[in-house]
C-alpha positions in Angstrom: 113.2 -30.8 90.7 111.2 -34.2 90.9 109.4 -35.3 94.1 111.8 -35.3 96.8 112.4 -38.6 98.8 114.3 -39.9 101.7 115.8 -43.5 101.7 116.6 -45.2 104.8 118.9 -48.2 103.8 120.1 -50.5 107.1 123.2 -53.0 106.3 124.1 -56.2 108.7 126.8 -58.3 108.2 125.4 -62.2 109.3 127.6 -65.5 110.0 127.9 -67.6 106.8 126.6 -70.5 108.7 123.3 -68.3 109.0 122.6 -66.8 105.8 119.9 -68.3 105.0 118.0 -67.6 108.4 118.8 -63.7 107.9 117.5 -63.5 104.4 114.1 -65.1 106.2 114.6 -62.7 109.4 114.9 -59.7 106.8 111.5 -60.8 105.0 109.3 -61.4 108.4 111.0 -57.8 109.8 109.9 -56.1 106.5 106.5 -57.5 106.2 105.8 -57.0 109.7 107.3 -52.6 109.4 104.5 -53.2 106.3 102.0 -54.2 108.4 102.6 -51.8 110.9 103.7 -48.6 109.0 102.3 -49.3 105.9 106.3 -48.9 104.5 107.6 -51.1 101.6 111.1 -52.5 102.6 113.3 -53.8 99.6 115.2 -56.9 101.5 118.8 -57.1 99.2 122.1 -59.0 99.1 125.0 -58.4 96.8 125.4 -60.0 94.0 129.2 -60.2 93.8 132.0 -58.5 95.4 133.3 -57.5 98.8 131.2 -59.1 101.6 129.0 -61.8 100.6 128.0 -62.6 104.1 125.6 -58.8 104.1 121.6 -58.3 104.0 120.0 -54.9 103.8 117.0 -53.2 103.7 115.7 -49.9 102.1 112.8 -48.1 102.4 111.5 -44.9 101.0 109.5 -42.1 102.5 108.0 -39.1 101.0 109.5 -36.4 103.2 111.8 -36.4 106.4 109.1 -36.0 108.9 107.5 -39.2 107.6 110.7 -40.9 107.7 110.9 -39.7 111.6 107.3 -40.7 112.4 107.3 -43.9 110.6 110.8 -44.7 113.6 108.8 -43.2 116.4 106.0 -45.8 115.8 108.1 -48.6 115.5 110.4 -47.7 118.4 107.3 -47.6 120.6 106.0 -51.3 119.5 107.2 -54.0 121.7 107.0 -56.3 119.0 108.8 -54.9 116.5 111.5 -54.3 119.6 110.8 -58.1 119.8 111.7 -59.0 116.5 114.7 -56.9 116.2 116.4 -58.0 118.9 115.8 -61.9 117.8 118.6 -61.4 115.1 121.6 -60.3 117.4 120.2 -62.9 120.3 119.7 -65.7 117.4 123.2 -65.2 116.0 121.6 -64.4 112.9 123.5 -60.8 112.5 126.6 -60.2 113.9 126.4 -57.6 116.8 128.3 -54.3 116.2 128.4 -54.8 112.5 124.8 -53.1 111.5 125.2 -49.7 109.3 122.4 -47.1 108.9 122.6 -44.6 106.1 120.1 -41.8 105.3 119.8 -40.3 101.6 118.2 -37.4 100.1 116.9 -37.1 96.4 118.2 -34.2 95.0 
């Protein structure tokens, strides 16, 4: 068995009308977890099929305990607080509609 990882992928539906503005909320929310947790966050969209209207990030950790940490930190910074709750107040994600998922490499 390989290095084990955990992924943390988080997937929010946005208005058509604000696309663009979430792709650019998903960049500045991913640079700034850099800056804080020193995590690289993938910002996607699909390509075709089902939803267009969807951004998500995914980050990888080395273990679950670094996973947990890294969310402790940035549950405790009011600025990353800040900048989450700009996209729900902005409009720029649609409230209710954010899905997180958790996966192990096996």
């Amino acid at each position: 068995m390989g290095d084990i990882m955990i992924t943390f992928i988080r997937t929010a539906n946005c208005p058509a009308d604000k696309f663009g503005a979430a792709i650019a909320f998903a960049h500045e929310i991913a640079g700034y977890v850099k800056t804080k947790v020193g995590v690289e966050i993938k910002v996607q969209v699909p390509p075709t099929g089902g939803n267009p209207w969807r951004v998500r990030w995914v980050s990888q950790y080395e273990n679950l305990a670094a996973y947990e940490q890294a969310g402790q930190k940035l549950m405790s910074d009011p600025k990353y607080m800040e900048l989450a709750g700009k996209a729900s107040a902005q409009g720029i994600t649609m409230a209710g509609t954010s899905f997180d998922e958790v996966w192990l490499d096996v």
